[in-house]
C-alpha positions in Angstrom: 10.8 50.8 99.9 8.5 49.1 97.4 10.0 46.0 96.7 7.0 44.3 95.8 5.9 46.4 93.0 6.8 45.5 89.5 9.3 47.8 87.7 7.9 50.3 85.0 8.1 49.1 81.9 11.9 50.5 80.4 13.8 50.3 83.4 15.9 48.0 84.7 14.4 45.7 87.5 15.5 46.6 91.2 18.1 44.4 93.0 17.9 42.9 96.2 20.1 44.6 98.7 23.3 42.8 99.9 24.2 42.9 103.5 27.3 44.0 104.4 30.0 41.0 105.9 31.7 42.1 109.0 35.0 42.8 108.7 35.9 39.4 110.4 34.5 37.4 107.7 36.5 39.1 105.1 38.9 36.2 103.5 41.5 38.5 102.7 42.5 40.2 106.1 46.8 39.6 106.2 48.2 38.2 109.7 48.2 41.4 112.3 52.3 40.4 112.0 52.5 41.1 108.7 51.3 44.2 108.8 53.1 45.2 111.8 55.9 44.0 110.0 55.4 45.7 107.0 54.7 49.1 109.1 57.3 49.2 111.6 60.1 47.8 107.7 58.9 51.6 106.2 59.6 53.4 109.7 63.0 52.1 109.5 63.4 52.9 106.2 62.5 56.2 107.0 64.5 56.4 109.9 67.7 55.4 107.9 66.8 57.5 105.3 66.7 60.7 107.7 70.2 59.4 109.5 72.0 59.2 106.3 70.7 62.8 104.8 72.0 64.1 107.8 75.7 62.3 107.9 75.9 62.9 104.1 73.7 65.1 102.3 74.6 63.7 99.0 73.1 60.2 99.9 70.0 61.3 98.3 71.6 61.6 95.1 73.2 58.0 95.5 70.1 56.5 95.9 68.6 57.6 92.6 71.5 57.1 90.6 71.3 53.6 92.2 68.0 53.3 91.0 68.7 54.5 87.8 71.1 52.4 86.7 69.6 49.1 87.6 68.0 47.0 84.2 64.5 47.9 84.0 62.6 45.6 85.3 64.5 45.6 89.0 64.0 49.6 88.5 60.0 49.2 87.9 60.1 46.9 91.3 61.9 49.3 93.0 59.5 52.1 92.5 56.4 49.8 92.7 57.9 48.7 96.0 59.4 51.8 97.1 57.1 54.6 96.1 56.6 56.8 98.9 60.2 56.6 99.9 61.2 57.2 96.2 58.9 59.9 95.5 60.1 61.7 98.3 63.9 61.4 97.1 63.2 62.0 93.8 61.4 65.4 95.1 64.3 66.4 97.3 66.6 65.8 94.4 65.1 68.6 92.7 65.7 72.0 92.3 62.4 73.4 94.1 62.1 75.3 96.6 63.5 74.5 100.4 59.5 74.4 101.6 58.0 72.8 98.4 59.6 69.9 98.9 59.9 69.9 103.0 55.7 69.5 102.1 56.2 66.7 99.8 58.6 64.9 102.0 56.2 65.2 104.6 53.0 63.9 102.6 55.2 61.0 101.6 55.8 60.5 105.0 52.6 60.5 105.8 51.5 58.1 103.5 53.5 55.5 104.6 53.5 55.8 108.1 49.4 56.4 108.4 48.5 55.0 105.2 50.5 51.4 106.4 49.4 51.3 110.0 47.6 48.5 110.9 44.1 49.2 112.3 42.1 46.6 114.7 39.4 46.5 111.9 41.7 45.1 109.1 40.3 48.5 107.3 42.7 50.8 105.1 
């Protein structure tokens, strides 16, 4: 590159290049036990989630009536905390089809379960 030419009149001036920091001097990496922790808390959810559908298949229901009628505040938390798990009730509450919503319970599942894994890196 020409870094030691003057930019043409009009244009905006070029910028040095930044290196990139390896990922072990990022300041915002969170414990590996945290998010072990915070991995292996959505399996179990999961887990629980697929037990109780099975005992009773109206547990679904419960759950977003649950929801529903909390104030709205703890209901915003819920679903900001619980999104996957909640989108995926809220789809199998619905009345689409059998292998609509077998998809959309497995790209929630999905997203939790390889979307939260912790990587060596710290990456997501």
């Amino acid at each position: 590159m020409d870094r030691g030419l003057p930019s043409p009149p009009g244009l905006l001036p070029r910028l040095p290049l930044v290196p990139h920091r390896k990922s072990e001097e990022r300041d915002h990496i969170s414990p590996p036990w945290l998010a072990w922790s915070i991995w292996l808390f959505f399996v179990a959810i999961w887990v629980t989630l697929g037990l109780f559908q099975l005992a009773s298949p109206d547990t679904t229901g419960e759950i977003m009536n649950w929801v529903s009628e909390q104030p709205a505040l703890v209901e915003l938390g819920v679903w900001i905390v619980f999104l996957p798990v909640l989108a995926a009730v809220a789809v199998w509450e619905t009345s689409l089809d059998l292998w609509i919503r077998l998809v959309a319970l497995a790209a929630c599942l999905t997203w939790t379960t390889y979307g939260l894994y912790p990587r060596k890196d710290g990456s997501r």
